[in-house]
PLY file of the C-alpha trace (Angstrom):
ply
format ascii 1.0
element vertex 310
property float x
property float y
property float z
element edge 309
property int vertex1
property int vertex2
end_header
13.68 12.57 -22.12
11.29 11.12 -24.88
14.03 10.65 -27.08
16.48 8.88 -24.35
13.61 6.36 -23.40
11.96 5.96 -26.82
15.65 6.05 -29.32
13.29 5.39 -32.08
10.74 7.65 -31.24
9.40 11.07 -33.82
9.88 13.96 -31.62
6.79 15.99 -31.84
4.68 17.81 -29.31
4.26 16.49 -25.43
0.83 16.14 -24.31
0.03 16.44 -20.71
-3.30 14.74 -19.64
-4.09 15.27 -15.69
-5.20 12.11 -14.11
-6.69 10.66 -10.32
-4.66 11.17 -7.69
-5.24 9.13 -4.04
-5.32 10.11 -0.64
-2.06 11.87 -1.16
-1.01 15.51 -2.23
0.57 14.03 -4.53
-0.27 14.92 -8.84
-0.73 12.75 -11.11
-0.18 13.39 -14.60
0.27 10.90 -18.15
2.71 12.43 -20.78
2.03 11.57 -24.27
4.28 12.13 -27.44
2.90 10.04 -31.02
2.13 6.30 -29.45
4.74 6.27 -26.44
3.92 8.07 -22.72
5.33 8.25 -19.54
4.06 8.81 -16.02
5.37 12.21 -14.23
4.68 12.35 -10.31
4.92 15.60 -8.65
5.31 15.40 -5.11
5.92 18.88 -4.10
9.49 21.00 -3.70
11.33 19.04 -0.89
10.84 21.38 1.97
13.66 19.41 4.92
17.17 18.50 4.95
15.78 14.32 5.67
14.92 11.98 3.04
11.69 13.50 2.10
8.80 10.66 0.00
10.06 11.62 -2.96
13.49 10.29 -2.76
12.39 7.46 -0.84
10.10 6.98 -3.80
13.44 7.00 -6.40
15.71 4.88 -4.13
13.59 1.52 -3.20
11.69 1.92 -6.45
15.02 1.43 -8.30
16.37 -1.10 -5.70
13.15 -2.95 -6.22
13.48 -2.65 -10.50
17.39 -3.88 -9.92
16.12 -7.01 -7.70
13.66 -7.86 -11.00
10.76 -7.44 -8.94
7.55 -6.15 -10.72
7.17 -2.14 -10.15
7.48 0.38 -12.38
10.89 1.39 -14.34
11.68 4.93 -13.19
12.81 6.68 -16.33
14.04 10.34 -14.42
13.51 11.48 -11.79
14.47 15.58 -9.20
14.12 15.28 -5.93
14.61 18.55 -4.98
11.80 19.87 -7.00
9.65 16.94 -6.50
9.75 15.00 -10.34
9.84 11.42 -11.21
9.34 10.12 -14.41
8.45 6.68 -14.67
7.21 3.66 -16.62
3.49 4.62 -17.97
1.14 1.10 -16.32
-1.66 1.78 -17.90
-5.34 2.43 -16.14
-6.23 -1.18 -15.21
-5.92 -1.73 -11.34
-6.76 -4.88 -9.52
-9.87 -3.24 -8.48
-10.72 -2.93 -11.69
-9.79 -6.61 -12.65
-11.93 -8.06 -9.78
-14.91 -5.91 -11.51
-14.89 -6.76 -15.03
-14.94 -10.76 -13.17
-17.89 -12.43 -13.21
-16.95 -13.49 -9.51
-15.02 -13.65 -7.02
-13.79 -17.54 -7.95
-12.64 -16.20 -11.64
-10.39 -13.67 -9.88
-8.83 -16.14 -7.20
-6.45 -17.15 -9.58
-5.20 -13.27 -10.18
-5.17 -13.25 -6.53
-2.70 -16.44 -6.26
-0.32 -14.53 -9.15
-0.55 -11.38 -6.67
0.68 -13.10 -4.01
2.92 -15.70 -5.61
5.04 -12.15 -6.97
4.00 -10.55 -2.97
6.36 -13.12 -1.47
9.21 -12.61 -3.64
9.06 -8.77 -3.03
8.94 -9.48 1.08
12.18 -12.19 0.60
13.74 -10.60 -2.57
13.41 -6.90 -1.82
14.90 -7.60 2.07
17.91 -8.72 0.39
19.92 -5.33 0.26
17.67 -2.73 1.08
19.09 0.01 3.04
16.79 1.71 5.91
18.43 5.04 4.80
15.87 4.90 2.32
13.18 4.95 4.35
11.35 8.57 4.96
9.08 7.79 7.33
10.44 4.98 9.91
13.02 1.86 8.73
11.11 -0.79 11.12
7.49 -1.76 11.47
7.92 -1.27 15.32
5.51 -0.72 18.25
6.10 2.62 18.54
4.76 2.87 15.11
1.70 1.09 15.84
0.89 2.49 18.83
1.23 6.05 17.10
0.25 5.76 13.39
-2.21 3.25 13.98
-4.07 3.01 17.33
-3.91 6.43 18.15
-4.58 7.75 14.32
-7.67 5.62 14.74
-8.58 6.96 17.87
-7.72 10.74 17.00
-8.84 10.58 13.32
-11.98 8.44 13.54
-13.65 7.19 16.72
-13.23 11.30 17.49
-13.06 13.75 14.34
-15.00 11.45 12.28
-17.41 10.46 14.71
-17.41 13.10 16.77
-16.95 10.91 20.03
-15.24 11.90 23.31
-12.73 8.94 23.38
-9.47 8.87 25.08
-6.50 6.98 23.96
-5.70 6.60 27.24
-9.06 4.94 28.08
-7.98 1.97 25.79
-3.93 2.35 26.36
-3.71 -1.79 27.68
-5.60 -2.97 24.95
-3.17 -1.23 22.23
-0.39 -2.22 24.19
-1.30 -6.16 23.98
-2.15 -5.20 20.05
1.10 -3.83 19.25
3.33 -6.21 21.12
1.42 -9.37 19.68
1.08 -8.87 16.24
5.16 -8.21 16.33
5.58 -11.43 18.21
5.69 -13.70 14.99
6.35 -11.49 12.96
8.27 -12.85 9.84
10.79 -10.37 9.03
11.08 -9.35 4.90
10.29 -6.02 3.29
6.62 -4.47 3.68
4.74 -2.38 1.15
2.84 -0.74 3.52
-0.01 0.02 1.59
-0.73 -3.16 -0.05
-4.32 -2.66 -1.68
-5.97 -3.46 -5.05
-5.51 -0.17 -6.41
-1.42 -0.39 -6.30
-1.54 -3.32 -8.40
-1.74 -2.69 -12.04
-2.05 -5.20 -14.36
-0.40 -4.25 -18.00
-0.58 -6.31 -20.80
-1.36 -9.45 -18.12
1.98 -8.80 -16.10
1.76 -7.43 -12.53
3.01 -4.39 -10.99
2.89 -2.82 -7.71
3.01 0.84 -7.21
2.95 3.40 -4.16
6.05 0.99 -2.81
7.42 4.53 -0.95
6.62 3.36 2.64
8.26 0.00 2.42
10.25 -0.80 5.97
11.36 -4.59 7.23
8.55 -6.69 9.15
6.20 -7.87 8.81
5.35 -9.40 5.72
1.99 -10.81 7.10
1.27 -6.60 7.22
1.11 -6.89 3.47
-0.89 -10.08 3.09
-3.54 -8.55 5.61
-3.79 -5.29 3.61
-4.19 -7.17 0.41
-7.10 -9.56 1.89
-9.28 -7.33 4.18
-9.07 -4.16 1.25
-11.58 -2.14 1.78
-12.04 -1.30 -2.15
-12.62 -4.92 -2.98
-14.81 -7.18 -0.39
-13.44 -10.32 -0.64
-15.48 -13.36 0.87
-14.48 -14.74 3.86
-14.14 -18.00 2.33
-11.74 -16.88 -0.34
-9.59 -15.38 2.18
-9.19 -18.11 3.87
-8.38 -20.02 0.69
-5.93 -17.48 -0.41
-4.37 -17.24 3.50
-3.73 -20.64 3.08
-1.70 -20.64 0.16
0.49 -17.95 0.99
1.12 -19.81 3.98
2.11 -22.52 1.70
4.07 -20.74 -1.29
5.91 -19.61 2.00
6.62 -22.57 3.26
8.43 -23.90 0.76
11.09 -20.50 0.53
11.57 -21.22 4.83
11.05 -22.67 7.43
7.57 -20.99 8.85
4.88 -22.22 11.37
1.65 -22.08 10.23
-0.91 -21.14 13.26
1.83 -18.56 14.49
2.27 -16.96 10.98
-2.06 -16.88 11.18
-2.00 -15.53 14.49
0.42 -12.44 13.29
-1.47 -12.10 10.14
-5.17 -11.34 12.58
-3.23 -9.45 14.23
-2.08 -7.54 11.53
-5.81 -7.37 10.17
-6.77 -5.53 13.17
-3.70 -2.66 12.89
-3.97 -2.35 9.16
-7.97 -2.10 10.14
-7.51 0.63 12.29
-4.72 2.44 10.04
-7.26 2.11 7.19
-10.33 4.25 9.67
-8.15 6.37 10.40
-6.78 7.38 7.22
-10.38 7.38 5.45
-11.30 9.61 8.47
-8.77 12.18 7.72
-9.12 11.98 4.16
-13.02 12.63 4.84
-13.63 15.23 7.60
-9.90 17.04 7.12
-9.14 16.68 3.45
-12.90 16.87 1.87
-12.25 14.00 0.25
-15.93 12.48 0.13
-14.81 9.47 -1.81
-13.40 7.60 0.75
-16.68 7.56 2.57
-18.50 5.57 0.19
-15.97 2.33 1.41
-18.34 1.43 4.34
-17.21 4.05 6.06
-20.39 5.41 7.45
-21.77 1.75 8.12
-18.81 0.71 10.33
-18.63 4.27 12.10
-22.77 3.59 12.92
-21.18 0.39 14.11
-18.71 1.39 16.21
-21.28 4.39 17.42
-23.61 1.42 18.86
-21.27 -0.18 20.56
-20.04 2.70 22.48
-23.41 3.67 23.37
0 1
1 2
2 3
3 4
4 5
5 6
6 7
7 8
8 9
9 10
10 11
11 12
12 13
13 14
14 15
15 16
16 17
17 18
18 19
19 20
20 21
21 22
22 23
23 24
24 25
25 26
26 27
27 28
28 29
29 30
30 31
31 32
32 33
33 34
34 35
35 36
36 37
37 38
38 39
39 40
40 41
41 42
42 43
43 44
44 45
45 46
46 47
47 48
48 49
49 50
50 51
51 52
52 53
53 54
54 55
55 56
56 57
57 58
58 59
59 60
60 61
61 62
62 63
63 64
64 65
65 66
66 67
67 68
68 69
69 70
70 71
71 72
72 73
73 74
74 75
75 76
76 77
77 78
78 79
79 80
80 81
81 82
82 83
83 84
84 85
85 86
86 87
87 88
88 89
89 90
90 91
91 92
92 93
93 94
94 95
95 96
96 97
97 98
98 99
99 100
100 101
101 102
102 103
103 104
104 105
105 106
106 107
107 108
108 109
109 110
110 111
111 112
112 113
113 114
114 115
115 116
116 117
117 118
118 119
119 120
120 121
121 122
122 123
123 124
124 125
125 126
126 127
127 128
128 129
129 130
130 131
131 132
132 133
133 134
134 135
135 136
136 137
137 138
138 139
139 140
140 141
141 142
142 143
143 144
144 145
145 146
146 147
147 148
148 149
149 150
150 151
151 152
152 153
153 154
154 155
155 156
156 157
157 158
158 159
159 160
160 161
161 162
162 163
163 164
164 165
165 166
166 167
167 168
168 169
169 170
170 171
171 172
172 173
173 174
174 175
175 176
176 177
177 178
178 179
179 180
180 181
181 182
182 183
183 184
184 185
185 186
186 187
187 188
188 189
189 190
190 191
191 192
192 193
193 194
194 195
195 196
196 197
197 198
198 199
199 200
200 201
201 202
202 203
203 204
204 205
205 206
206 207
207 208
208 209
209 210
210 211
211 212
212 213
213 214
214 215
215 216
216 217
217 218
218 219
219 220
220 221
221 222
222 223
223 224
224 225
225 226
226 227
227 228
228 229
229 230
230 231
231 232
232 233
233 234
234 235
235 236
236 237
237 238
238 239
239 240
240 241
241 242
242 243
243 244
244 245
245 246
246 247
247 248
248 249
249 250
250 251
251 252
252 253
253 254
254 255
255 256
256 257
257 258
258 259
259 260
260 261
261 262
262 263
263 264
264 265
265 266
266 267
267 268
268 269
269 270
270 271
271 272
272 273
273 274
274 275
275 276
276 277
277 278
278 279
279 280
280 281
281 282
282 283
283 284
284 285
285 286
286 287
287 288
288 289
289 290
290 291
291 292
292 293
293 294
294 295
295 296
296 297
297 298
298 299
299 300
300 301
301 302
302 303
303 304
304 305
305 306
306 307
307 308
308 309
């Protein structure tokens, strides 16, 4: 494989360094042979007949190289046992960016390139994607909402994380009016779905996204929320109102968009990806053992939320 990548590469002996994995079960491991490497992903033997996140990994991943949109180049990859072998991006993330800065003004302008390449992904990667890819669900939809979001935060935080009595039920109108409103100006294009500062890598001062797996149609203010309210890096308020306001713009001039309704789906958005987020890091914590997670504010907004239910 070294050889078909690399034509001009000395063969020699692989090297196989482990590295960080996320949330996922996912492994994580750099291959190294003289000065060239490669990523390898192991996801696991596919264990179902459906599209399993593996091959949704391969198939938008490539779709998304094809449309010249900035993720990785997948070298390899088998599905069935769980491999992909892709385009090695380095260690620098856009958390890590935003740290070496100074301050948040020096990394606005990073922020602008992010989101200047985000809208060409939502309009560009629409253009011909297939749902057929998708592993988990094609559409961003209530049903997914209600389910994967309200109810994950309800189940996985306000309850195992917190240890609270609550009832889903108890708060059923309230998710309803969520989930129907933050579709109802909705601009359709394609969603990342996890949209955060550590799937942006930064190689060689070009721009990547990663993780691009659960991508589905609508909508693209999803994305945009993820990015601003990430829970790795605290951006100020101010600056995300700057940086709202020129996506809003870049937007603009690609269609034909209304402003305060695009804003209106985009806090709307804030408030699902919010609760997707608690949930998730709630999980990750109390089921998975994955202490990390907690250190993102996780026990000051569950003493939050503790008060306010007392």
């Amino acid at each position: 494989l070294f050889q078909r990548v690399f034509p001009n590469i000395k063969i020699g002996t692989a090297r196989c360094q482990n590295l960080k994995g996320d949330g996922s079960d996912r492994q994580w491991y750099r291959l190294k042979m003289g000065k060239k490497s490669m990523i390898l992903v192991d996801h696991g033997i596919k264990k179902a007949d459906r599209i399993d996140e593996a091959e949704a990994f391969v198939n938008i991943g490539r779709h998304l190289f094809n449309r010249g949109l900035p993720v990785p180049q997948i070298y390899d990859s088998d599905t069935f046992a769980g491999y992909v072998f892709l385009e090695d991006l380095g260690n620098l993330d856009l958390l890590g960016a935003v740290q070496q800065s100074d301050n948040f003004e020096k990394a606005v302008d990073l922020y602008q390139r992010v989101i200047h390449l985000l809208t060409k992904f939502s309009v560009s990667g629409l253009d011909q994607f297939d749902t057929a890819w998708c592993y988990q669900t094609s559409r961003y939809s209530k049903s997914m909402i209600l389910k994967k979001e309200c109810r994950y935060f309800v189940d996985a935080f306000l309850n195992k994380y917190l240890g609270l009595k609550i009832k889903y039920t108890d708060y059923k109108h309230e998710f309803e009016y969520l989930a129907e409103n933050a579709l109802k100006h909705a601009v359709q294009g394609l969603m990342h779905r996890d949209f955060q500062s550590r799937n942006i890598m930064i190689k060689n001062d070009r721009i990547y996204f990663i993780d691009f797996q659960g991508a589905r149609i609508v909508p693209i203010q999803y994305d945009l929320a993820s990015l601003l309210i990430d829970p790795y890096v605290d951006l100020p308020h101010g600056i995300r109102t700057q940086l709202l306001a020129c996506t809003v713009e870049k937007l603009q001039k690609r269609m034909r968009l209304n402003a305060d309704n695009f804003k209106r789906c985009y806090r709307l958005c804030c408030l699902t990806r919010n609760f997707q987020i608690l949930g998730a890091f709630g999980y990750l914590t109390r089921v998975k053992g994955k202490m990390y997670f907690e250190s993102f504010g996780l026990n000051k907004i569950g003493r939050a939320v503790q008060q306010e239910c007392r």
